[in-house]
ChimeraX commands (.cxc) that place a marker at each C-alpha (Angstrom):
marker #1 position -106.96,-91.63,-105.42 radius 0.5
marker #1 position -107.46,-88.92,-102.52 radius 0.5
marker #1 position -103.96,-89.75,-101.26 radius 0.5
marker #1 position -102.91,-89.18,-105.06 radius 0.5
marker #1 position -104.52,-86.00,-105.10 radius 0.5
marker #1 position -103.29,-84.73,-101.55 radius 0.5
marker #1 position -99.60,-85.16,-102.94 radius 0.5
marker #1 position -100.19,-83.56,-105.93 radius 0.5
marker #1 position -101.60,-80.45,-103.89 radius 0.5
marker #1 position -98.77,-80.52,-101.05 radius 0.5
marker #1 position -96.60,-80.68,-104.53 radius 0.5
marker #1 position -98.32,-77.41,-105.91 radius 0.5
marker #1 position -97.63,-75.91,-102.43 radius 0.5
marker #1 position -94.46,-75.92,-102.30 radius 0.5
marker #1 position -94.00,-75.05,-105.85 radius 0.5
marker #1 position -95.81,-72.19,-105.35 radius 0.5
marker #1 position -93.61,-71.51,-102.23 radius 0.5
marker #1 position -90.63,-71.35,-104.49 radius 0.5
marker #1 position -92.02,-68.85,-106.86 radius 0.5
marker #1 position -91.21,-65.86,-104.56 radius 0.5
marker #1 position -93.00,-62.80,-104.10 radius 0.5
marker #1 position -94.44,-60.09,-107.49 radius 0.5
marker #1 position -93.70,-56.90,-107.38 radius 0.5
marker #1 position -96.17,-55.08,-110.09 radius 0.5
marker #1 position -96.24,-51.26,-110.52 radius 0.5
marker #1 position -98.79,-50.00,-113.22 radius 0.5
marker #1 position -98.46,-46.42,-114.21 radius 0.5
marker #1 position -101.26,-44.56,-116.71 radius 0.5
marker #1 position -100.28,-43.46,-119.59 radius 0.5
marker #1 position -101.58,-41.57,-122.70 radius 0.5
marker #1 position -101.71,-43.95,-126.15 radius 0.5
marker #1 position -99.08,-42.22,-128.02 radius 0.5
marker #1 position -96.81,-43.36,-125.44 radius 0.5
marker #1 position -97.82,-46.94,-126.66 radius 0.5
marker #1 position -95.50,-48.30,-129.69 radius 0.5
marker #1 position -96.95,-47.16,-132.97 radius 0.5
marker #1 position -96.44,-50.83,-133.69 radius 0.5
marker #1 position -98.41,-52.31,-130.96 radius 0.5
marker #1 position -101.46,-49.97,-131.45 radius 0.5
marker #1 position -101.84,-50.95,-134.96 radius 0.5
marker #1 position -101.64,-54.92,-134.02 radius 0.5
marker #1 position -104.58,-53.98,-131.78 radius 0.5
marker #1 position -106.44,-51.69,-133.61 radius 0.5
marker #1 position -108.69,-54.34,-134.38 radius 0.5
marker #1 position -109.87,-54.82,-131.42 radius 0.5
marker #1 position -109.66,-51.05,-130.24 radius 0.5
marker #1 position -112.24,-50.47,-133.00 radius 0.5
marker #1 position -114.99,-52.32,-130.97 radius 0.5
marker #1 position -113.34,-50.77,-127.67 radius 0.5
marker #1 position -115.26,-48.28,-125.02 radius 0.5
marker #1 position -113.70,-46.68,-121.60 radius 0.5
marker #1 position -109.80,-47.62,-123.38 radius 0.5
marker #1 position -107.17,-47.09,-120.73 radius 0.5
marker #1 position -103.20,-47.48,-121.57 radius 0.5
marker #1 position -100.60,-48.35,-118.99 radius 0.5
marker #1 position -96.94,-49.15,-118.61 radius 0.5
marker #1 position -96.31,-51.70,-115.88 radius 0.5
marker #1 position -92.92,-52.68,-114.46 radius 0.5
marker #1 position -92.19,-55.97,-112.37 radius 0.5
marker #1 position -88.85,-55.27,-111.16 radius 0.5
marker #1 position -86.92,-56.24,-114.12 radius 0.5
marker #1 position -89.02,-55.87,-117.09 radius 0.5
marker #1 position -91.31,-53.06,-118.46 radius 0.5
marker #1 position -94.49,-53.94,-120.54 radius 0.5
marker #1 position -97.62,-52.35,-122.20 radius 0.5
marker #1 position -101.29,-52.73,-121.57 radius 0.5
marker #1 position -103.91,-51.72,-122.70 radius 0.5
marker #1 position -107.46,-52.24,-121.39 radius 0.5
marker #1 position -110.97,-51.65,-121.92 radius 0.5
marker #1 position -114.51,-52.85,-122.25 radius 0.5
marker #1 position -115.04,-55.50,-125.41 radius 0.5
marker #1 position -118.33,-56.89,-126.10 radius 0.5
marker #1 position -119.60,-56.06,-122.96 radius 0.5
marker #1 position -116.34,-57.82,-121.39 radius 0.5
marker #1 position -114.00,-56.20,-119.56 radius 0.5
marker #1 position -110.37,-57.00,-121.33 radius 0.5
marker #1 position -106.44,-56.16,-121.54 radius 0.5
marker #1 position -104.45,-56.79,-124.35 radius 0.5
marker #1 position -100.47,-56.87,-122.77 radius 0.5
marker #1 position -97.59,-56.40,-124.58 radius 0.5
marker #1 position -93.70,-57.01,-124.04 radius 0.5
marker #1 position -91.31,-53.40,-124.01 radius 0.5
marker #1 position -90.09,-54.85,-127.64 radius 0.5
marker #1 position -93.72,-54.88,-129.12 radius 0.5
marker #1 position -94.51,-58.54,-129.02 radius 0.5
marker #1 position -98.51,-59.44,-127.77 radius 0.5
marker #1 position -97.91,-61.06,-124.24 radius 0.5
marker #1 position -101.24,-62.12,-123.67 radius 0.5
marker #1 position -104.98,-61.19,-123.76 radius 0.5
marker #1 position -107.31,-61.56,-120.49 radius 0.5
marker #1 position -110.96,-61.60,-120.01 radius 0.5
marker #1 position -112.70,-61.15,-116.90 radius 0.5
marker #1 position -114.38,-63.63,-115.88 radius 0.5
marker #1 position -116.49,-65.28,-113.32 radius 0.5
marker #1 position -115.18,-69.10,-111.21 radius 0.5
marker #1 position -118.92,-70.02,-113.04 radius 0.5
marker #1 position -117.50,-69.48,-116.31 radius 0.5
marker #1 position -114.54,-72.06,-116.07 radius 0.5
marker #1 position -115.41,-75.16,-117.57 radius 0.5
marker #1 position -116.75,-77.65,-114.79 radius 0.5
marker #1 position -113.53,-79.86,-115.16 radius 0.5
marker #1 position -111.22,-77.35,-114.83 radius 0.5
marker #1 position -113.11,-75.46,-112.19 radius 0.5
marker #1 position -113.67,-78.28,-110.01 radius 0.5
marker #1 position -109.91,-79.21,-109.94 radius 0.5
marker #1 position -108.98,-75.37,-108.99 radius 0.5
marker #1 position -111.84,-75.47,-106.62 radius 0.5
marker #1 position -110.35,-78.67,-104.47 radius 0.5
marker #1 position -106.98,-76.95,-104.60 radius 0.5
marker #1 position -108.61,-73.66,-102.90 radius 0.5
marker #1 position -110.45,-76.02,-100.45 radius 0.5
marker #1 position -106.91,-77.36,-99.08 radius 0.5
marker #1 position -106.59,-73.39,-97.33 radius 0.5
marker #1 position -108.20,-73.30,-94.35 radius 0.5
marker #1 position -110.01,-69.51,-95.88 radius 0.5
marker #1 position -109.67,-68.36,-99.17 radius 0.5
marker #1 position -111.40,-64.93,-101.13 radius 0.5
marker #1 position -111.72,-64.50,-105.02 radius 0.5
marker #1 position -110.28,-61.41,-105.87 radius 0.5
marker #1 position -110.30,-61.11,-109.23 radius 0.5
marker #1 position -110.29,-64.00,-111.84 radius 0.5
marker #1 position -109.43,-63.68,-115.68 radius 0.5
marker #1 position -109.56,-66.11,-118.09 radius 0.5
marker #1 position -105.73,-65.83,-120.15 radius 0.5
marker #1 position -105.10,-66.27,-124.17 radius 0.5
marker #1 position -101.92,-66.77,-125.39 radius 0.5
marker #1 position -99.89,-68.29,-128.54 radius 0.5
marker #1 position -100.14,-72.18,-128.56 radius 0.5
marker #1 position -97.26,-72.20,-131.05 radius 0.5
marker #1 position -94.45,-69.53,-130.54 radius 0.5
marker #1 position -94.30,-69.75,-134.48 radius 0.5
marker #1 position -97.30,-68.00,-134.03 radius 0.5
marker #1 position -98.08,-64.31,-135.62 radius 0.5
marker #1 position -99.37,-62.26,-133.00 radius 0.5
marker #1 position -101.73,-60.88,-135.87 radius 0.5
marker #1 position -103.49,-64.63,-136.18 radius 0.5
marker #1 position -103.75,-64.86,-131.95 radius 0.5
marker #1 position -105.61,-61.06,-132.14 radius 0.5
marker #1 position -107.81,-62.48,-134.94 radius 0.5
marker #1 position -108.76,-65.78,-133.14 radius 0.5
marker #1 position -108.97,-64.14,-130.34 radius 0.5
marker #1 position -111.91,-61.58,-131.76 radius 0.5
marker #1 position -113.49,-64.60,-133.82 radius 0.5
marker #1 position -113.75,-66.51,-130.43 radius 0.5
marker #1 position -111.14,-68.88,-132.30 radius 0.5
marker #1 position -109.54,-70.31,-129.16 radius 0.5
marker #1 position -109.02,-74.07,-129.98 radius 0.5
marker #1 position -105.49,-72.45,-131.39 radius 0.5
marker #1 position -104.51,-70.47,-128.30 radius 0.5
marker #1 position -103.01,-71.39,-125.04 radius 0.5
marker #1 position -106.15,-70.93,-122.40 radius 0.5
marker #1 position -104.97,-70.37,-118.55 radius 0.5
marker #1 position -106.51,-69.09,-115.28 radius 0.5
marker #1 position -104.84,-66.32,-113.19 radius 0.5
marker #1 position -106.79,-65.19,-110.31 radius 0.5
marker #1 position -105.74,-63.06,-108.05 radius 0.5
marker #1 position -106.97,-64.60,-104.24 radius 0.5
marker #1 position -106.56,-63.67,-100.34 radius 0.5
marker #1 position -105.08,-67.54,-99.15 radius 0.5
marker #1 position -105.07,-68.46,-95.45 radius 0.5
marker #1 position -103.42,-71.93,-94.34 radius 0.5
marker #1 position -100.18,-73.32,-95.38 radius 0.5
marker #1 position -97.91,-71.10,-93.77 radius 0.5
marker #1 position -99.44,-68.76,-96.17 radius 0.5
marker #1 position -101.65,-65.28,-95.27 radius 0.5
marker #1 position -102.50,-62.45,-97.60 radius 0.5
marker #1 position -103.13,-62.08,-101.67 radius 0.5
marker #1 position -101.52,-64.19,-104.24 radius 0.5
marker #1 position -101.75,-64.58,-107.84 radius 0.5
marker #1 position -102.18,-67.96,-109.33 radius 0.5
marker #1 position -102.05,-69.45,-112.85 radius 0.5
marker #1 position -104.04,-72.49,-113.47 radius 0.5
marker #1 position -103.71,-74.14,-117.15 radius 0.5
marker #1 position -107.21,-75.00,-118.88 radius 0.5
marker #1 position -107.39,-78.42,-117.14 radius 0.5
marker #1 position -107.23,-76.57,-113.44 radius 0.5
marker #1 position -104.02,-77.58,-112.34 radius 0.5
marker #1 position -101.45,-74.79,-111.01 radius 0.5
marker #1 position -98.63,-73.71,-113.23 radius 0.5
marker #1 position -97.59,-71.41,-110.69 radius 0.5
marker #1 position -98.28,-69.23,-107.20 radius 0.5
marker #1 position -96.81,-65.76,-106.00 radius 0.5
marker #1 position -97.34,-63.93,-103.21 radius 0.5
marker #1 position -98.79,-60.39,-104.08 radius 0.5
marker #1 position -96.65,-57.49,-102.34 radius 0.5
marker #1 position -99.07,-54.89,-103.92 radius 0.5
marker #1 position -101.12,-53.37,-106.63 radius 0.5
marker #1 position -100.69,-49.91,-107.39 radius 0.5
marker #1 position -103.35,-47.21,-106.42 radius 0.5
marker #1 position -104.19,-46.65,-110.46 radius 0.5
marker #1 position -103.88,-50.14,-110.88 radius 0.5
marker #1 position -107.27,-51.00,-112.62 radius 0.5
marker #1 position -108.44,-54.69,-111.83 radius 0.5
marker #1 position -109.11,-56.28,-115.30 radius 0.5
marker link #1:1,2 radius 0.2
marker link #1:2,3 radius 0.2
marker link #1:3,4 radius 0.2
marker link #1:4,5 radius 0.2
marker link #1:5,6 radius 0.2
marker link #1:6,7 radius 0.2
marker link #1:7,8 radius 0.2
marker link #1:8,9 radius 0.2
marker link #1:9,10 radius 0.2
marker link #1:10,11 radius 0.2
marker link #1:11,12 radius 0.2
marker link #1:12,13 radius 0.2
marker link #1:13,14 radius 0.2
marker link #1:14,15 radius 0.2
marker link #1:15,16 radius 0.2
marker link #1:16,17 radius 0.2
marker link #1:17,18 radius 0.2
marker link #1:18,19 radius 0.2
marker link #1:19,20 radius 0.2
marker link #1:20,21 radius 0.2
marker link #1:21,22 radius 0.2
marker link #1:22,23 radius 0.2
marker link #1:23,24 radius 0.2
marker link #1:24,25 radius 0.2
marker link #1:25,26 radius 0.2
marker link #1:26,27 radius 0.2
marker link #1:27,28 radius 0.2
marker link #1:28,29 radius 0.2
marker link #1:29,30 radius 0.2
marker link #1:30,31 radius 0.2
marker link #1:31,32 radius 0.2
marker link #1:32,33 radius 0.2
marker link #1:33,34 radius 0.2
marker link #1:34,35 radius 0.2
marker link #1:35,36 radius 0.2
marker link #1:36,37 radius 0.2
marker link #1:37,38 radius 0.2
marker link #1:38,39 radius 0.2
marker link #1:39,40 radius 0.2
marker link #1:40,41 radius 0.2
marker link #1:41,42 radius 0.2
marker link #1:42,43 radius 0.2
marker link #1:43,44 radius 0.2
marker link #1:44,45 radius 0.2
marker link #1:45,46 radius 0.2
marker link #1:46,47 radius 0.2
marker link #1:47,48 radius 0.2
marker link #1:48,49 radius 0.2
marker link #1:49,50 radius 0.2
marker link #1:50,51 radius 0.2
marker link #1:51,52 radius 0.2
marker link #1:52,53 radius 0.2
marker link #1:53,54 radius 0.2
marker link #1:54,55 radius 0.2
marker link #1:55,56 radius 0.2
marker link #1:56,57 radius 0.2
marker link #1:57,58 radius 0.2
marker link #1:58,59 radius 0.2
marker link #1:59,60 radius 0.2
marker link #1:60,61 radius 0.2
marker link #1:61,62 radius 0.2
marker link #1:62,63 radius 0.2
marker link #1:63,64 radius 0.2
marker link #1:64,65 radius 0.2
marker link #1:65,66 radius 0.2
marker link #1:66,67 radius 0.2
marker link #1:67,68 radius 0.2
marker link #1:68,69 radius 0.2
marker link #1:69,70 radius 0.2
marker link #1:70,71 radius 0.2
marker link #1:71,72 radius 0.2
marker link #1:72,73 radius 0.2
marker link #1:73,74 radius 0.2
marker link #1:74,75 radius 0.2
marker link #1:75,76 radius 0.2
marker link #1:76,77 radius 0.2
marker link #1:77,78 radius 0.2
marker link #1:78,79 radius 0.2
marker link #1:79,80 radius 0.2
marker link #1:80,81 radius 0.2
marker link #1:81,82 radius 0.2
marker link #1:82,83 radius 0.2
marker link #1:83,84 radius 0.2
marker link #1:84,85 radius 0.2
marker link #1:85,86 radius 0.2
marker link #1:86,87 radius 0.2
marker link #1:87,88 radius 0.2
marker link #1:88,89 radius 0.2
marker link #1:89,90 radius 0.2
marker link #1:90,91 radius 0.2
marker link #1:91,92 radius 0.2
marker link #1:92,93 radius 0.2
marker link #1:93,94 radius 0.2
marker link #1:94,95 radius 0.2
marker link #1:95,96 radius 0.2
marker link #1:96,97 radius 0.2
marker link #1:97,98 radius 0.2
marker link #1:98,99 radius 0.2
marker link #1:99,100 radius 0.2
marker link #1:100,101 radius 0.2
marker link #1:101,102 radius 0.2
marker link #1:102,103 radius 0.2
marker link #1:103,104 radius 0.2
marker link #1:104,105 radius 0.2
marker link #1:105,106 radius 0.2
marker link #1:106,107 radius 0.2
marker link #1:107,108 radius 0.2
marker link #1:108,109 radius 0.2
marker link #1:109,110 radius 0.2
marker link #1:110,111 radius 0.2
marker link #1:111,112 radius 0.2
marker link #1:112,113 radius 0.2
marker link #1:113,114 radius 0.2
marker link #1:114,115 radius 0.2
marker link #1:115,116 radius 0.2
marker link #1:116,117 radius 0.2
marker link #1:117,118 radius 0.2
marker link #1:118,119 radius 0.2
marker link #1:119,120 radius 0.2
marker link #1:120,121 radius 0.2
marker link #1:121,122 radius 0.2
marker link #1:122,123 radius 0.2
marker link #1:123,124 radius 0.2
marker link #1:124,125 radius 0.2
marker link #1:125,126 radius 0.2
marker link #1:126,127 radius 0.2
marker link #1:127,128 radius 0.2
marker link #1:128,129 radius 0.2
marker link #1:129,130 radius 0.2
marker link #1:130,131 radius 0.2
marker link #1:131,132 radius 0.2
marker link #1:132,133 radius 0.2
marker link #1:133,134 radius 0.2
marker link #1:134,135 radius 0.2
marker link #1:135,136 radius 0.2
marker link #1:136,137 radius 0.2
marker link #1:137,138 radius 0.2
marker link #1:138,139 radius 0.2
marker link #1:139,140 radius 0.2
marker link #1:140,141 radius 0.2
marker link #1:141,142 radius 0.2
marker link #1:142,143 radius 0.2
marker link #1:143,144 radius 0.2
marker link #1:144,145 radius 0.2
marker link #1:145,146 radius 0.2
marker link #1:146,147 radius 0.2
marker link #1:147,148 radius 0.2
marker link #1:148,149 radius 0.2
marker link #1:149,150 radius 0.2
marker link #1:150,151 radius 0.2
marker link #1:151,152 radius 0.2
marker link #1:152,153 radius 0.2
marker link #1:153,154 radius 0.2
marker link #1:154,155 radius 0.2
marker link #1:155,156 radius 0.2
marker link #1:156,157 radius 0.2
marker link #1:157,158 radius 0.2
marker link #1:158,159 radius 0.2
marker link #1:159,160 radius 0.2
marker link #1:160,161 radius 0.2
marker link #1:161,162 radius 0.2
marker link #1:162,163 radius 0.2
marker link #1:163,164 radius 0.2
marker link #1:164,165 radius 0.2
marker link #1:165,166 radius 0.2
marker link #1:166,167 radius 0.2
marker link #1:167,168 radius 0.2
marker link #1:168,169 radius 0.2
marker link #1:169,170 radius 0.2
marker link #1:170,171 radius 0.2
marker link #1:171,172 radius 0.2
marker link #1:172,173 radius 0.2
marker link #1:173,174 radius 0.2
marker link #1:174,175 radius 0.2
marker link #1:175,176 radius 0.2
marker link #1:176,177 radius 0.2
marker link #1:177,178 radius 0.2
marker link #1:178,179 radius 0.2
marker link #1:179,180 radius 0.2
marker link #1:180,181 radius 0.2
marker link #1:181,182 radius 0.2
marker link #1:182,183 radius 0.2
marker link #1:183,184 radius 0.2
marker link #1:184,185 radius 0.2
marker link #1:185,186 radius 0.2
marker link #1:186,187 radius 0.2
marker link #1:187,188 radius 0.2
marker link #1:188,189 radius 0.2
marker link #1:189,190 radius 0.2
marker link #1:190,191 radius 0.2
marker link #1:191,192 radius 0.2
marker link #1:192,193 radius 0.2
marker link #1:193,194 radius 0.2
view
C-alpha cells in the first residue's frame, strides 16, 4: 500500500513537472468594461455582493474576466472566458474545510516536500456536464446546490524538495488527488488573493 502510494506521488511529480510554468497578469478594471452579458449572468449573485472588484487577467495566450467580492461573509470570484462563458466560481477557504478524505490525501502529497507553506487555498465550482447552462451552475452555486457541479482544490503553496523551490499552484479534484502543478512566475501587485 505505501509503496502504491509513493508511486502514485513520484507519478504526480513529474506530472506536475511537465505542466510548465503560469504566467498570470490581473489588471483592475471598472464594471462597464465587463460584458453586458456576463454582468447580467451574475447579477444574482452581485445582488448579495459587498467590496465588488472587476478585473481582466491575461495568461499569456488568453484574456478572461473576474469578478470578486465578499458573499455571505465568504470571500469569492466568479471568472469568466473573453467570449462570456462562466469559467468557474472559487471560495476561499480554509485546509480545515476540505472534507477529511480529500484533505488527508492532499495533506500526504504536501508531506512528500521536504517544507511546504499554504498560501492561499480556494475551494473551485465548475459545470459537471458541459451541456450545462451557466445560469443553472450560478443558481446551484447560490442554493449551495453542489452535488451537480465539478468541486476541485487550487491552492496556491511555497514547495521545497523535489528539485522544486518557490510558489506553485495546484489543482486537486474533490477526492485530493492532483489534476495538475505549475510553477508560479508571479502575481501582479493589484492582484487580489481570493
Amino acid at each position: 500500500m505505501t509503496l502504491v502510494f509513493f508511486a502514485i506521488i513520484l507519478a504526480g511529480l513529474q506530472i506536475g513537472h511537465a505542466q510548465g510554468v503560469k504566467k498570470e497578469y490581473e489588471k483592475s478594471i471598472k464594471a462597464e468594461e465587463i460584458p453586458a452579458e456576463v454582468l447580467e449572468l451574475v447579477s444574482p449573485i452581485l445582488e448579495e455582493g459587498s467590496g465588488i472588484e472587476y478585473f481582466e487577467e491575461f495568461n499569456g495566450q488568453d484574456r478572461s474576466f473576474e469578478i470578486k467580492m465578499e458573499w455571505r461573509e465568504k470571500q469569492i470570484s466568479v471568472e469568466f472566458y473573453e467570449d462570456g462563458r462562466l469559467m468557474d466560481i472559487e471560495r476561499l477557504i480554509s485546509f480545515d474545510e476540505i472534507g477529511e478524505d480529500a484533505r488527508g490525501n492532499i495533506q500526504k502529497y504536501l508531506e512528500s516536500y521536504a517544507r511546504y507553506k499554504i498560501i492561499r487555498l480556494q475551494r473551485q465550482y465548475s459545470a459537471e456536464d458541459q451541456d450545462e447552462e451557466d445560469e443553472e451552475v450560478i443558481e446551484e452555486f447560490i442554493e449551495q446546490d453542489i452535488e451537480d457541479l465539478t468541486v476541485r482544490y487550487e491552492m496556491v503553496v511555497y514547495l521545497k524538495g523535489h528539485d522544486r523551490y518557490g510558489p506553485y499552484e495546484l489543482l486537486f479534484d474533490d477526492e485530493g488527488a492532483l489534476i495538475n502543478s505549475q510553477e508560479v512566475e508571479r502575481r501582479s501587485p493589484d492582484n487580489v488573493l481570493y
